[in-house]
C-alpha positions in Angstrom: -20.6 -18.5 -5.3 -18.4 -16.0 -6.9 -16.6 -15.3 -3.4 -16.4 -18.5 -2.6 -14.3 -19.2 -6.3 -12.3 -16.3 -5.5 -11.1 -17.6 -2.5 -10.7 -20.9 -3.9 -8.8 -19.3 -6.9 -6.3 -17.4 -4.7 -5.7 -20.3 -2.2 -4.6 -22.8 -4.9 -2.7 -19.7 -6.4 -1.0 -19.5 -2.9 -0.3 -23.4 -2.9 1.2 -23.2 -6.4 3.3 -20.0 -5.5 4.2 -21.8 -2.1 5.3 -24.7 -4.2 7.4 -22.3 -6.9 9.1 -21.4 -3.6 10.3 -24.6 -1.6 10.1 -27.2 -4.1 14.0 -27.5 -4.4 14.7 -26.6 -0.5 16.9 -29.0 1.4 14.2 -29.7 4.2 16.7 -30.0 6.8 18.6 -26.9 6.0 15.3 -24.5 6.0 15.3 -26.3 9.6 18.6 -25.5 10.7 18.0 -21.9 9.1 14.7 -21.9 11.2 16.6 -22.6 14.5 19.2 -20.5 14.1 16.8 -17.5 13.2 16.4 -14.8 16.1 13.2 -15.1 17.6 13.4 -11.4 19.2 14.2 -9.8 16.1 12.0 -11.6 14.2 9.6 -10.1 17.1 10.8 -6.3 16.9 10.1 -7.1 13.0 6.3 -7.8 13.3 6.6 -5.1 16.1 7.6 -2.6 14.0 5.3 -4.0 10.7 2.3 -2.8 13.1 3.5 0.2 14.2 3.9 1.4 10.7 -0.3 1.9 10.6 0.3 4.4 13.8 1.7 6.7 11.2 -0.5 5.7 8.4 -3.5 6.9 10.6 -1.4 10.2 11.3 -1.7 10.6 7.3 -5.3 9.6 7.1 -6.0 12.6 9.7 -4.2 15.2 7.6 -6.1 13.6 4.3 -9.4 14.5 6.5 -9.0 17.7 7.8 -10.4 19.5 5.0 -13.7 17.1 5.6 -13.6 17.4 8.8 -10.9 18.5 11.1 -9.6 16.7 14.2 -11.0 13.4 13.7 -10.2 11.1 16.4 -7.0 8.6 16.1 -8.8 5.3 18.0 -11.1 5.1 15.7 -9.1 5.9 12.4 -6.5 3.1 13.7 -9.1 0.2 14.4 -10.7 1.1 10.8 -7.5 0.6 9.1 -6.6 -2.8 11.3 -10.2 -3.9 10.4 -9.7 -3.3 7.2 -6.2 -4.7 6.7 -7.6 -7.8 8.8 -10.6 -7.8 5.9 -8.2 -7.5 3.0 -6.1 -10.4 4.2 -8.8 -12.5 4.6 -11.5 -11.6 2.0 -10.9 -11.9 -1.6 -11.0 -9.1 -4.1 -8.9 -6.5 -1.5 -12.1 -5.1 0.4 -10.8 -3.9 2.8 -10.4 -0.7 0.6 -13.7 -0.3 1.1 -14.3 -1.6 4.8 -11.8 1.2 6.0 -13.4 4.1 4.6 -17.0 3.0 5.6 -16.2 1.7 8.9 -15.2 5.6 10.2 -17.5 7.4 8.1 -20.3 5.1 10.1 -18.5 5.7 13.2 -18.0 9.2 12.7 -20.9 10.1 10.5 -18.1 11.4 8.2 -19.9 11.4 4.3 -18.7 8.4 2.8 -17.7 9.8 -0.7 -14.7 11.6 0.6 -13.6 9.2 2.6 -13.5 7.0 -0.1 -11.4 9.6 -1.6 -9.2 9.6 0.7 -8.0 6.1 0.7 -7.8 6.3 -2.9 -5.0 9.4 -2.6 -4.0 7.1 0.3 -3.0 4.5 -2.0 -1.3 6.9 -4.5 0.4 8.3 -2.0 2.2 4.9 -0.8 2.8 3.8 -4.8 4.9 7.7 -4.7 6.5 6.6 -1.5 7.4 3.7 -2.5 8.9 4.0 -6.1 10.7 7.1 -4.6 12.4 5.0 -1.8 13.2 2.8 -4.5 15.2 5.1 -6.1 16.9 6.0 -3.6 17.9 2.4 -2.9 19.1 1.9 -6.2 21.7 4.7 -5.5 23.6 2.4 -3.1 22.2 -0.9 -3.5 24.1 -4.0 -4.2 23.8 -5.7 -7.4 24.8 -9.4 -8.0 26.8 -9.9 -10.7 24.4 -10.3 -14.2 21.5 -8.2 -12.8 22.5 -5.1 -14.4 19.4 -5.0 -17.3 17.0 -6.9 -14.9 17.9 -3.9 -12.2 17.3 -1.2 -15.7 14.1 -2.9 -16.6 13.0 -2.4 -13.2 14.1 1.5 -12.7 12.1 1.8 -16.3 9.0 0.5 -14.7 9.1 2.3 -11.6 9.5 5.7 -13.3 6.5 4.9 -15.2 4.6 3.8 -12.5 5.4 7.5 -10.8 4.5 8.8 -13.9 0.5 7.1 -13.6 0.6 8.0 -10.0 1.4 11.6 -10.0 -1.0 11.5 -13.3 -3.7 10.1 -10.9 -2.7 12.6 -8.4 -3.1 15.5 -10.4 -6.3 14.4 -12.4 -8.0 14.3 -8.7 -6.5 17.4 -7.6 -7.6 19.1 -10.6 -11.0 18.2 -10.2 -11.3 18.9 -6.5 -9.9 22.8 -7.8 -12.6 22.8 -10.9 -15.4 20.8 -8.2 -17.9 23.8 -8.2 -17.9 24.5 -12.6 -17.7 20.9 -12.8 -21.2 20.0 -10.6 -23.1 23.1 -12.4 -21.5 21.5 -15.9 -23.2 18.2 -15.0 -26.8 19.5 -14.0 -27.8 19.3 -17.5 -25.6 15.7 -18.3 -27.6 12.6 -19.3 -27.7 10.8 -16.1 -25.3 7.8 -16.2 -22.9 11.4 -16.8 -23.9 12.8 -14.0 -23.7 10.1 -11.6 -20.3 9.3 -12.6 -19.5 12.5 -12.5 -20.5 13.5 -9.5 -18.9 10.0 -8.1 -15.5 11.4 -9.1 -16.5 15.0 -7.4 -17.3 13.2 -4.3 -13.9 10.9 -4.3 -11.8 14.1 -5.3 -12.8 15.8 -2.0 -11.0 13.3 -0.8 -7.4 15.6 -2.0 -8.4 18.7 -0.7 -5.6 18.6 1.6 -3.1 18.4 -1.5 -4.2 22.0 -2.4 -2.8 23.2 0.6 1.6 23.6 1.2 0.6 23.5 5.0 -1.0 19.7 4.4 1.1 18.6 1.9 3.9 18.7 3.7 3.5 16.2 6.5 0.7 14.3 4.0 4.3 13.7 1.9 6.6 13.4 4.7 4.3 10.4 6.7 4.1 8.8 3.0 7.8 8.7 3.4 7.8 7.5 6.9 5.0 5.1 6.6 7.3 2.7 4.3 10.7 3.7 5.6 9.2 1.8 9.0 7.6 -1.0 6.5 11.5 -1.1 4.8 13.1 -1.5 8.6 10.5 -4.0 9.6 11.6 -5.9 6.1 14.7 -5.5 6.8 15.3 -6.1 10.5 13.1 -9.8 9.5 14.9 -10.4 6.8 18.3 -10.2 9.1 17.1 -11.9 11.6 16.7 -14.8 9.1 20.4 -14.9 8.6 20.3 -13.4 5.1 23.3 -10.5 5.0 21.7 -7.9 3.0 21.7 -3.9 3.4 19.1 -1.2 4.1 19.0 0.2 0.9 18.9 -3.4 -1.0 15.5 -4.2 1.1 14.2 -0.4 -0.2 15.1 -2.2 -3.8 12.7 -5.0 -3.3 9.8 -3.0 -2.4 7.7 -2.5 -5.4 8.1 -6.5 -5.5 7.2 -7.3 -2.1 4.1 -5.0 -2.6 3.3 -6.4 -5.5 3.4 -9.4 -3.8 1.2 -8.2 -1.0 -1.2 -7.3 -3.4 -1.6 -10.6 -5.2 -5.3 -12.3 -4.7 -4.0 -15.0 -2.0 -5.0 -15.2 1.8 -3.1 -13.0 3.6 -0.5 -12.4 1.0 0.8 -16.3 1.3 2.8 -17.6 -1.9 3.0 -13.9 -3.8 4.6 -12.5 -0.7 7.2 -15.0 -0.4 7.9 -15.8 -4.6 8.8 -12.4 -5.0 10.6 -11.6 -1.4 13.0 -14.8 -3.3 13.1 -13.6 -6.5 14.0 -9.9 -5.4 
């Protein structure tokens, strides 16, 4: 039952939000904008919106390694389709937790740091993305009156950084303190303990963050990951006839994940409110 009014809940949040967005469209113009869109770019867009996971798995391997190195791409690729496709389509994003027990099931990886990793997998894209941001916002183009909305936002990204790299560290510093911390909780009252050793489990999931050697290419796929996400954006939102740069679309993508984020099947209505207001 409580599924079932989730996913009631989001769909009438997509209807209203779908609403919000055309209610004052010409019909017949969003028609004629429709027919004049190119179909092949709008094709090289969701073309290039897929490929972006090739390089997420890429990630997801280096995230592993310390758990267990060499883990095979196929099945790192269809977990993180599967559980895309389950986040789309089931309420309450769980596909989070599809991903990571989809592969540790497939390759009896243990489940607690895999878990972990898709937590720092998570952290790692909200780094990515308020860092592309700023770069945008460096040679982005700013209509006339947007000035303070464009401040407000730059205030609210840096803090966002600030909780991520906070997050980062906190997991980090546990995974370095993993072996005091386990003989610390032995003697805990026992909701302590399992907690703790919950958070033990998910920090072995950052192992790789203690190493230069992984961190390297863990930070440079971050980057790549949404720089492909940014040209697939883009390249759609060009095809659509809309005449905006590269480094505007890199503005608008805290909003569009936002959006992405918002309980609604498959993104519908939260997507496509904040793609228009951004």
């Amino acid at each position: 039952m409580k599924t079932a009014l989730q996913g009631i809940g989001g769909l009438l949040l997509s209807i209203l939000l779908l609403y919000w967005v055309f209610h004052d469209k010409d019909p017949q113009a969003l028609s004629a904008a429709l027919m004049r869109a190119s179909w092949p770019a709008l094709a090289l867009a969701a073309f290039l919106n897929l490929a972006h996971n090739g390089f997420r798995v890429l990630r997801w391997g280096w995230l592993l390694e310390p758990v267990r190195p060499g883990v095979p791409f196929r099945p790192m690729f269809s977990a993180v389709i599967l559980g895309f496709m389950t986040t789309l389509l089931v309420p309450g994003r769980v596909g989070e937790l599809v991903r990571p027990a989809l592969l540790s099931a497939r390759e009896d990886l243990p489940l607690g740091p895999c878990l972990g990793t898709v937590v720092a997998d998570r952290l790692l894209d909200g780094a990515a993305i308020v860092a592309l941001f700023a770069l945008g916002s460096l040679n982005a183009h700013f209509v006339a009156g947007s000035a303070d909305l464009a401040g407000e936002i730059r205030v609210t990204a840096a803090v966002a950084l600030a909780v991520i790299v906070t997050g980062l560290v906190l997991l980090v510093a546990i995974s370095t303190f993993a072996t005091r911390l386990d003989g610390w909780l032995s003697g805990r009252w026992a909701p302590v303990r399992w907690a703790g050793r919950v958070a033990l489990g998910l920090s072995r999931g950052v192992d790789a963050l203690r190493s230069p050697r992984r961190l390297v290419p863990i930070m440079a796929y971050s980057l790549v990951v949404w720089l492909v996400i940014g040209l697939a954006t883009w390249t759609g939102i060009c095809a659509a006839g809309a005449d905006i740069g590269f480094s505007d679309t890199l503005v608008m993508l805290p909003l569009l994940a936002l959006g992405v984020s918002l309980p609604t099947p498959g993104g519908v209505g939260g997507y496509h409110a904040l793609m228009q207001f951004g």
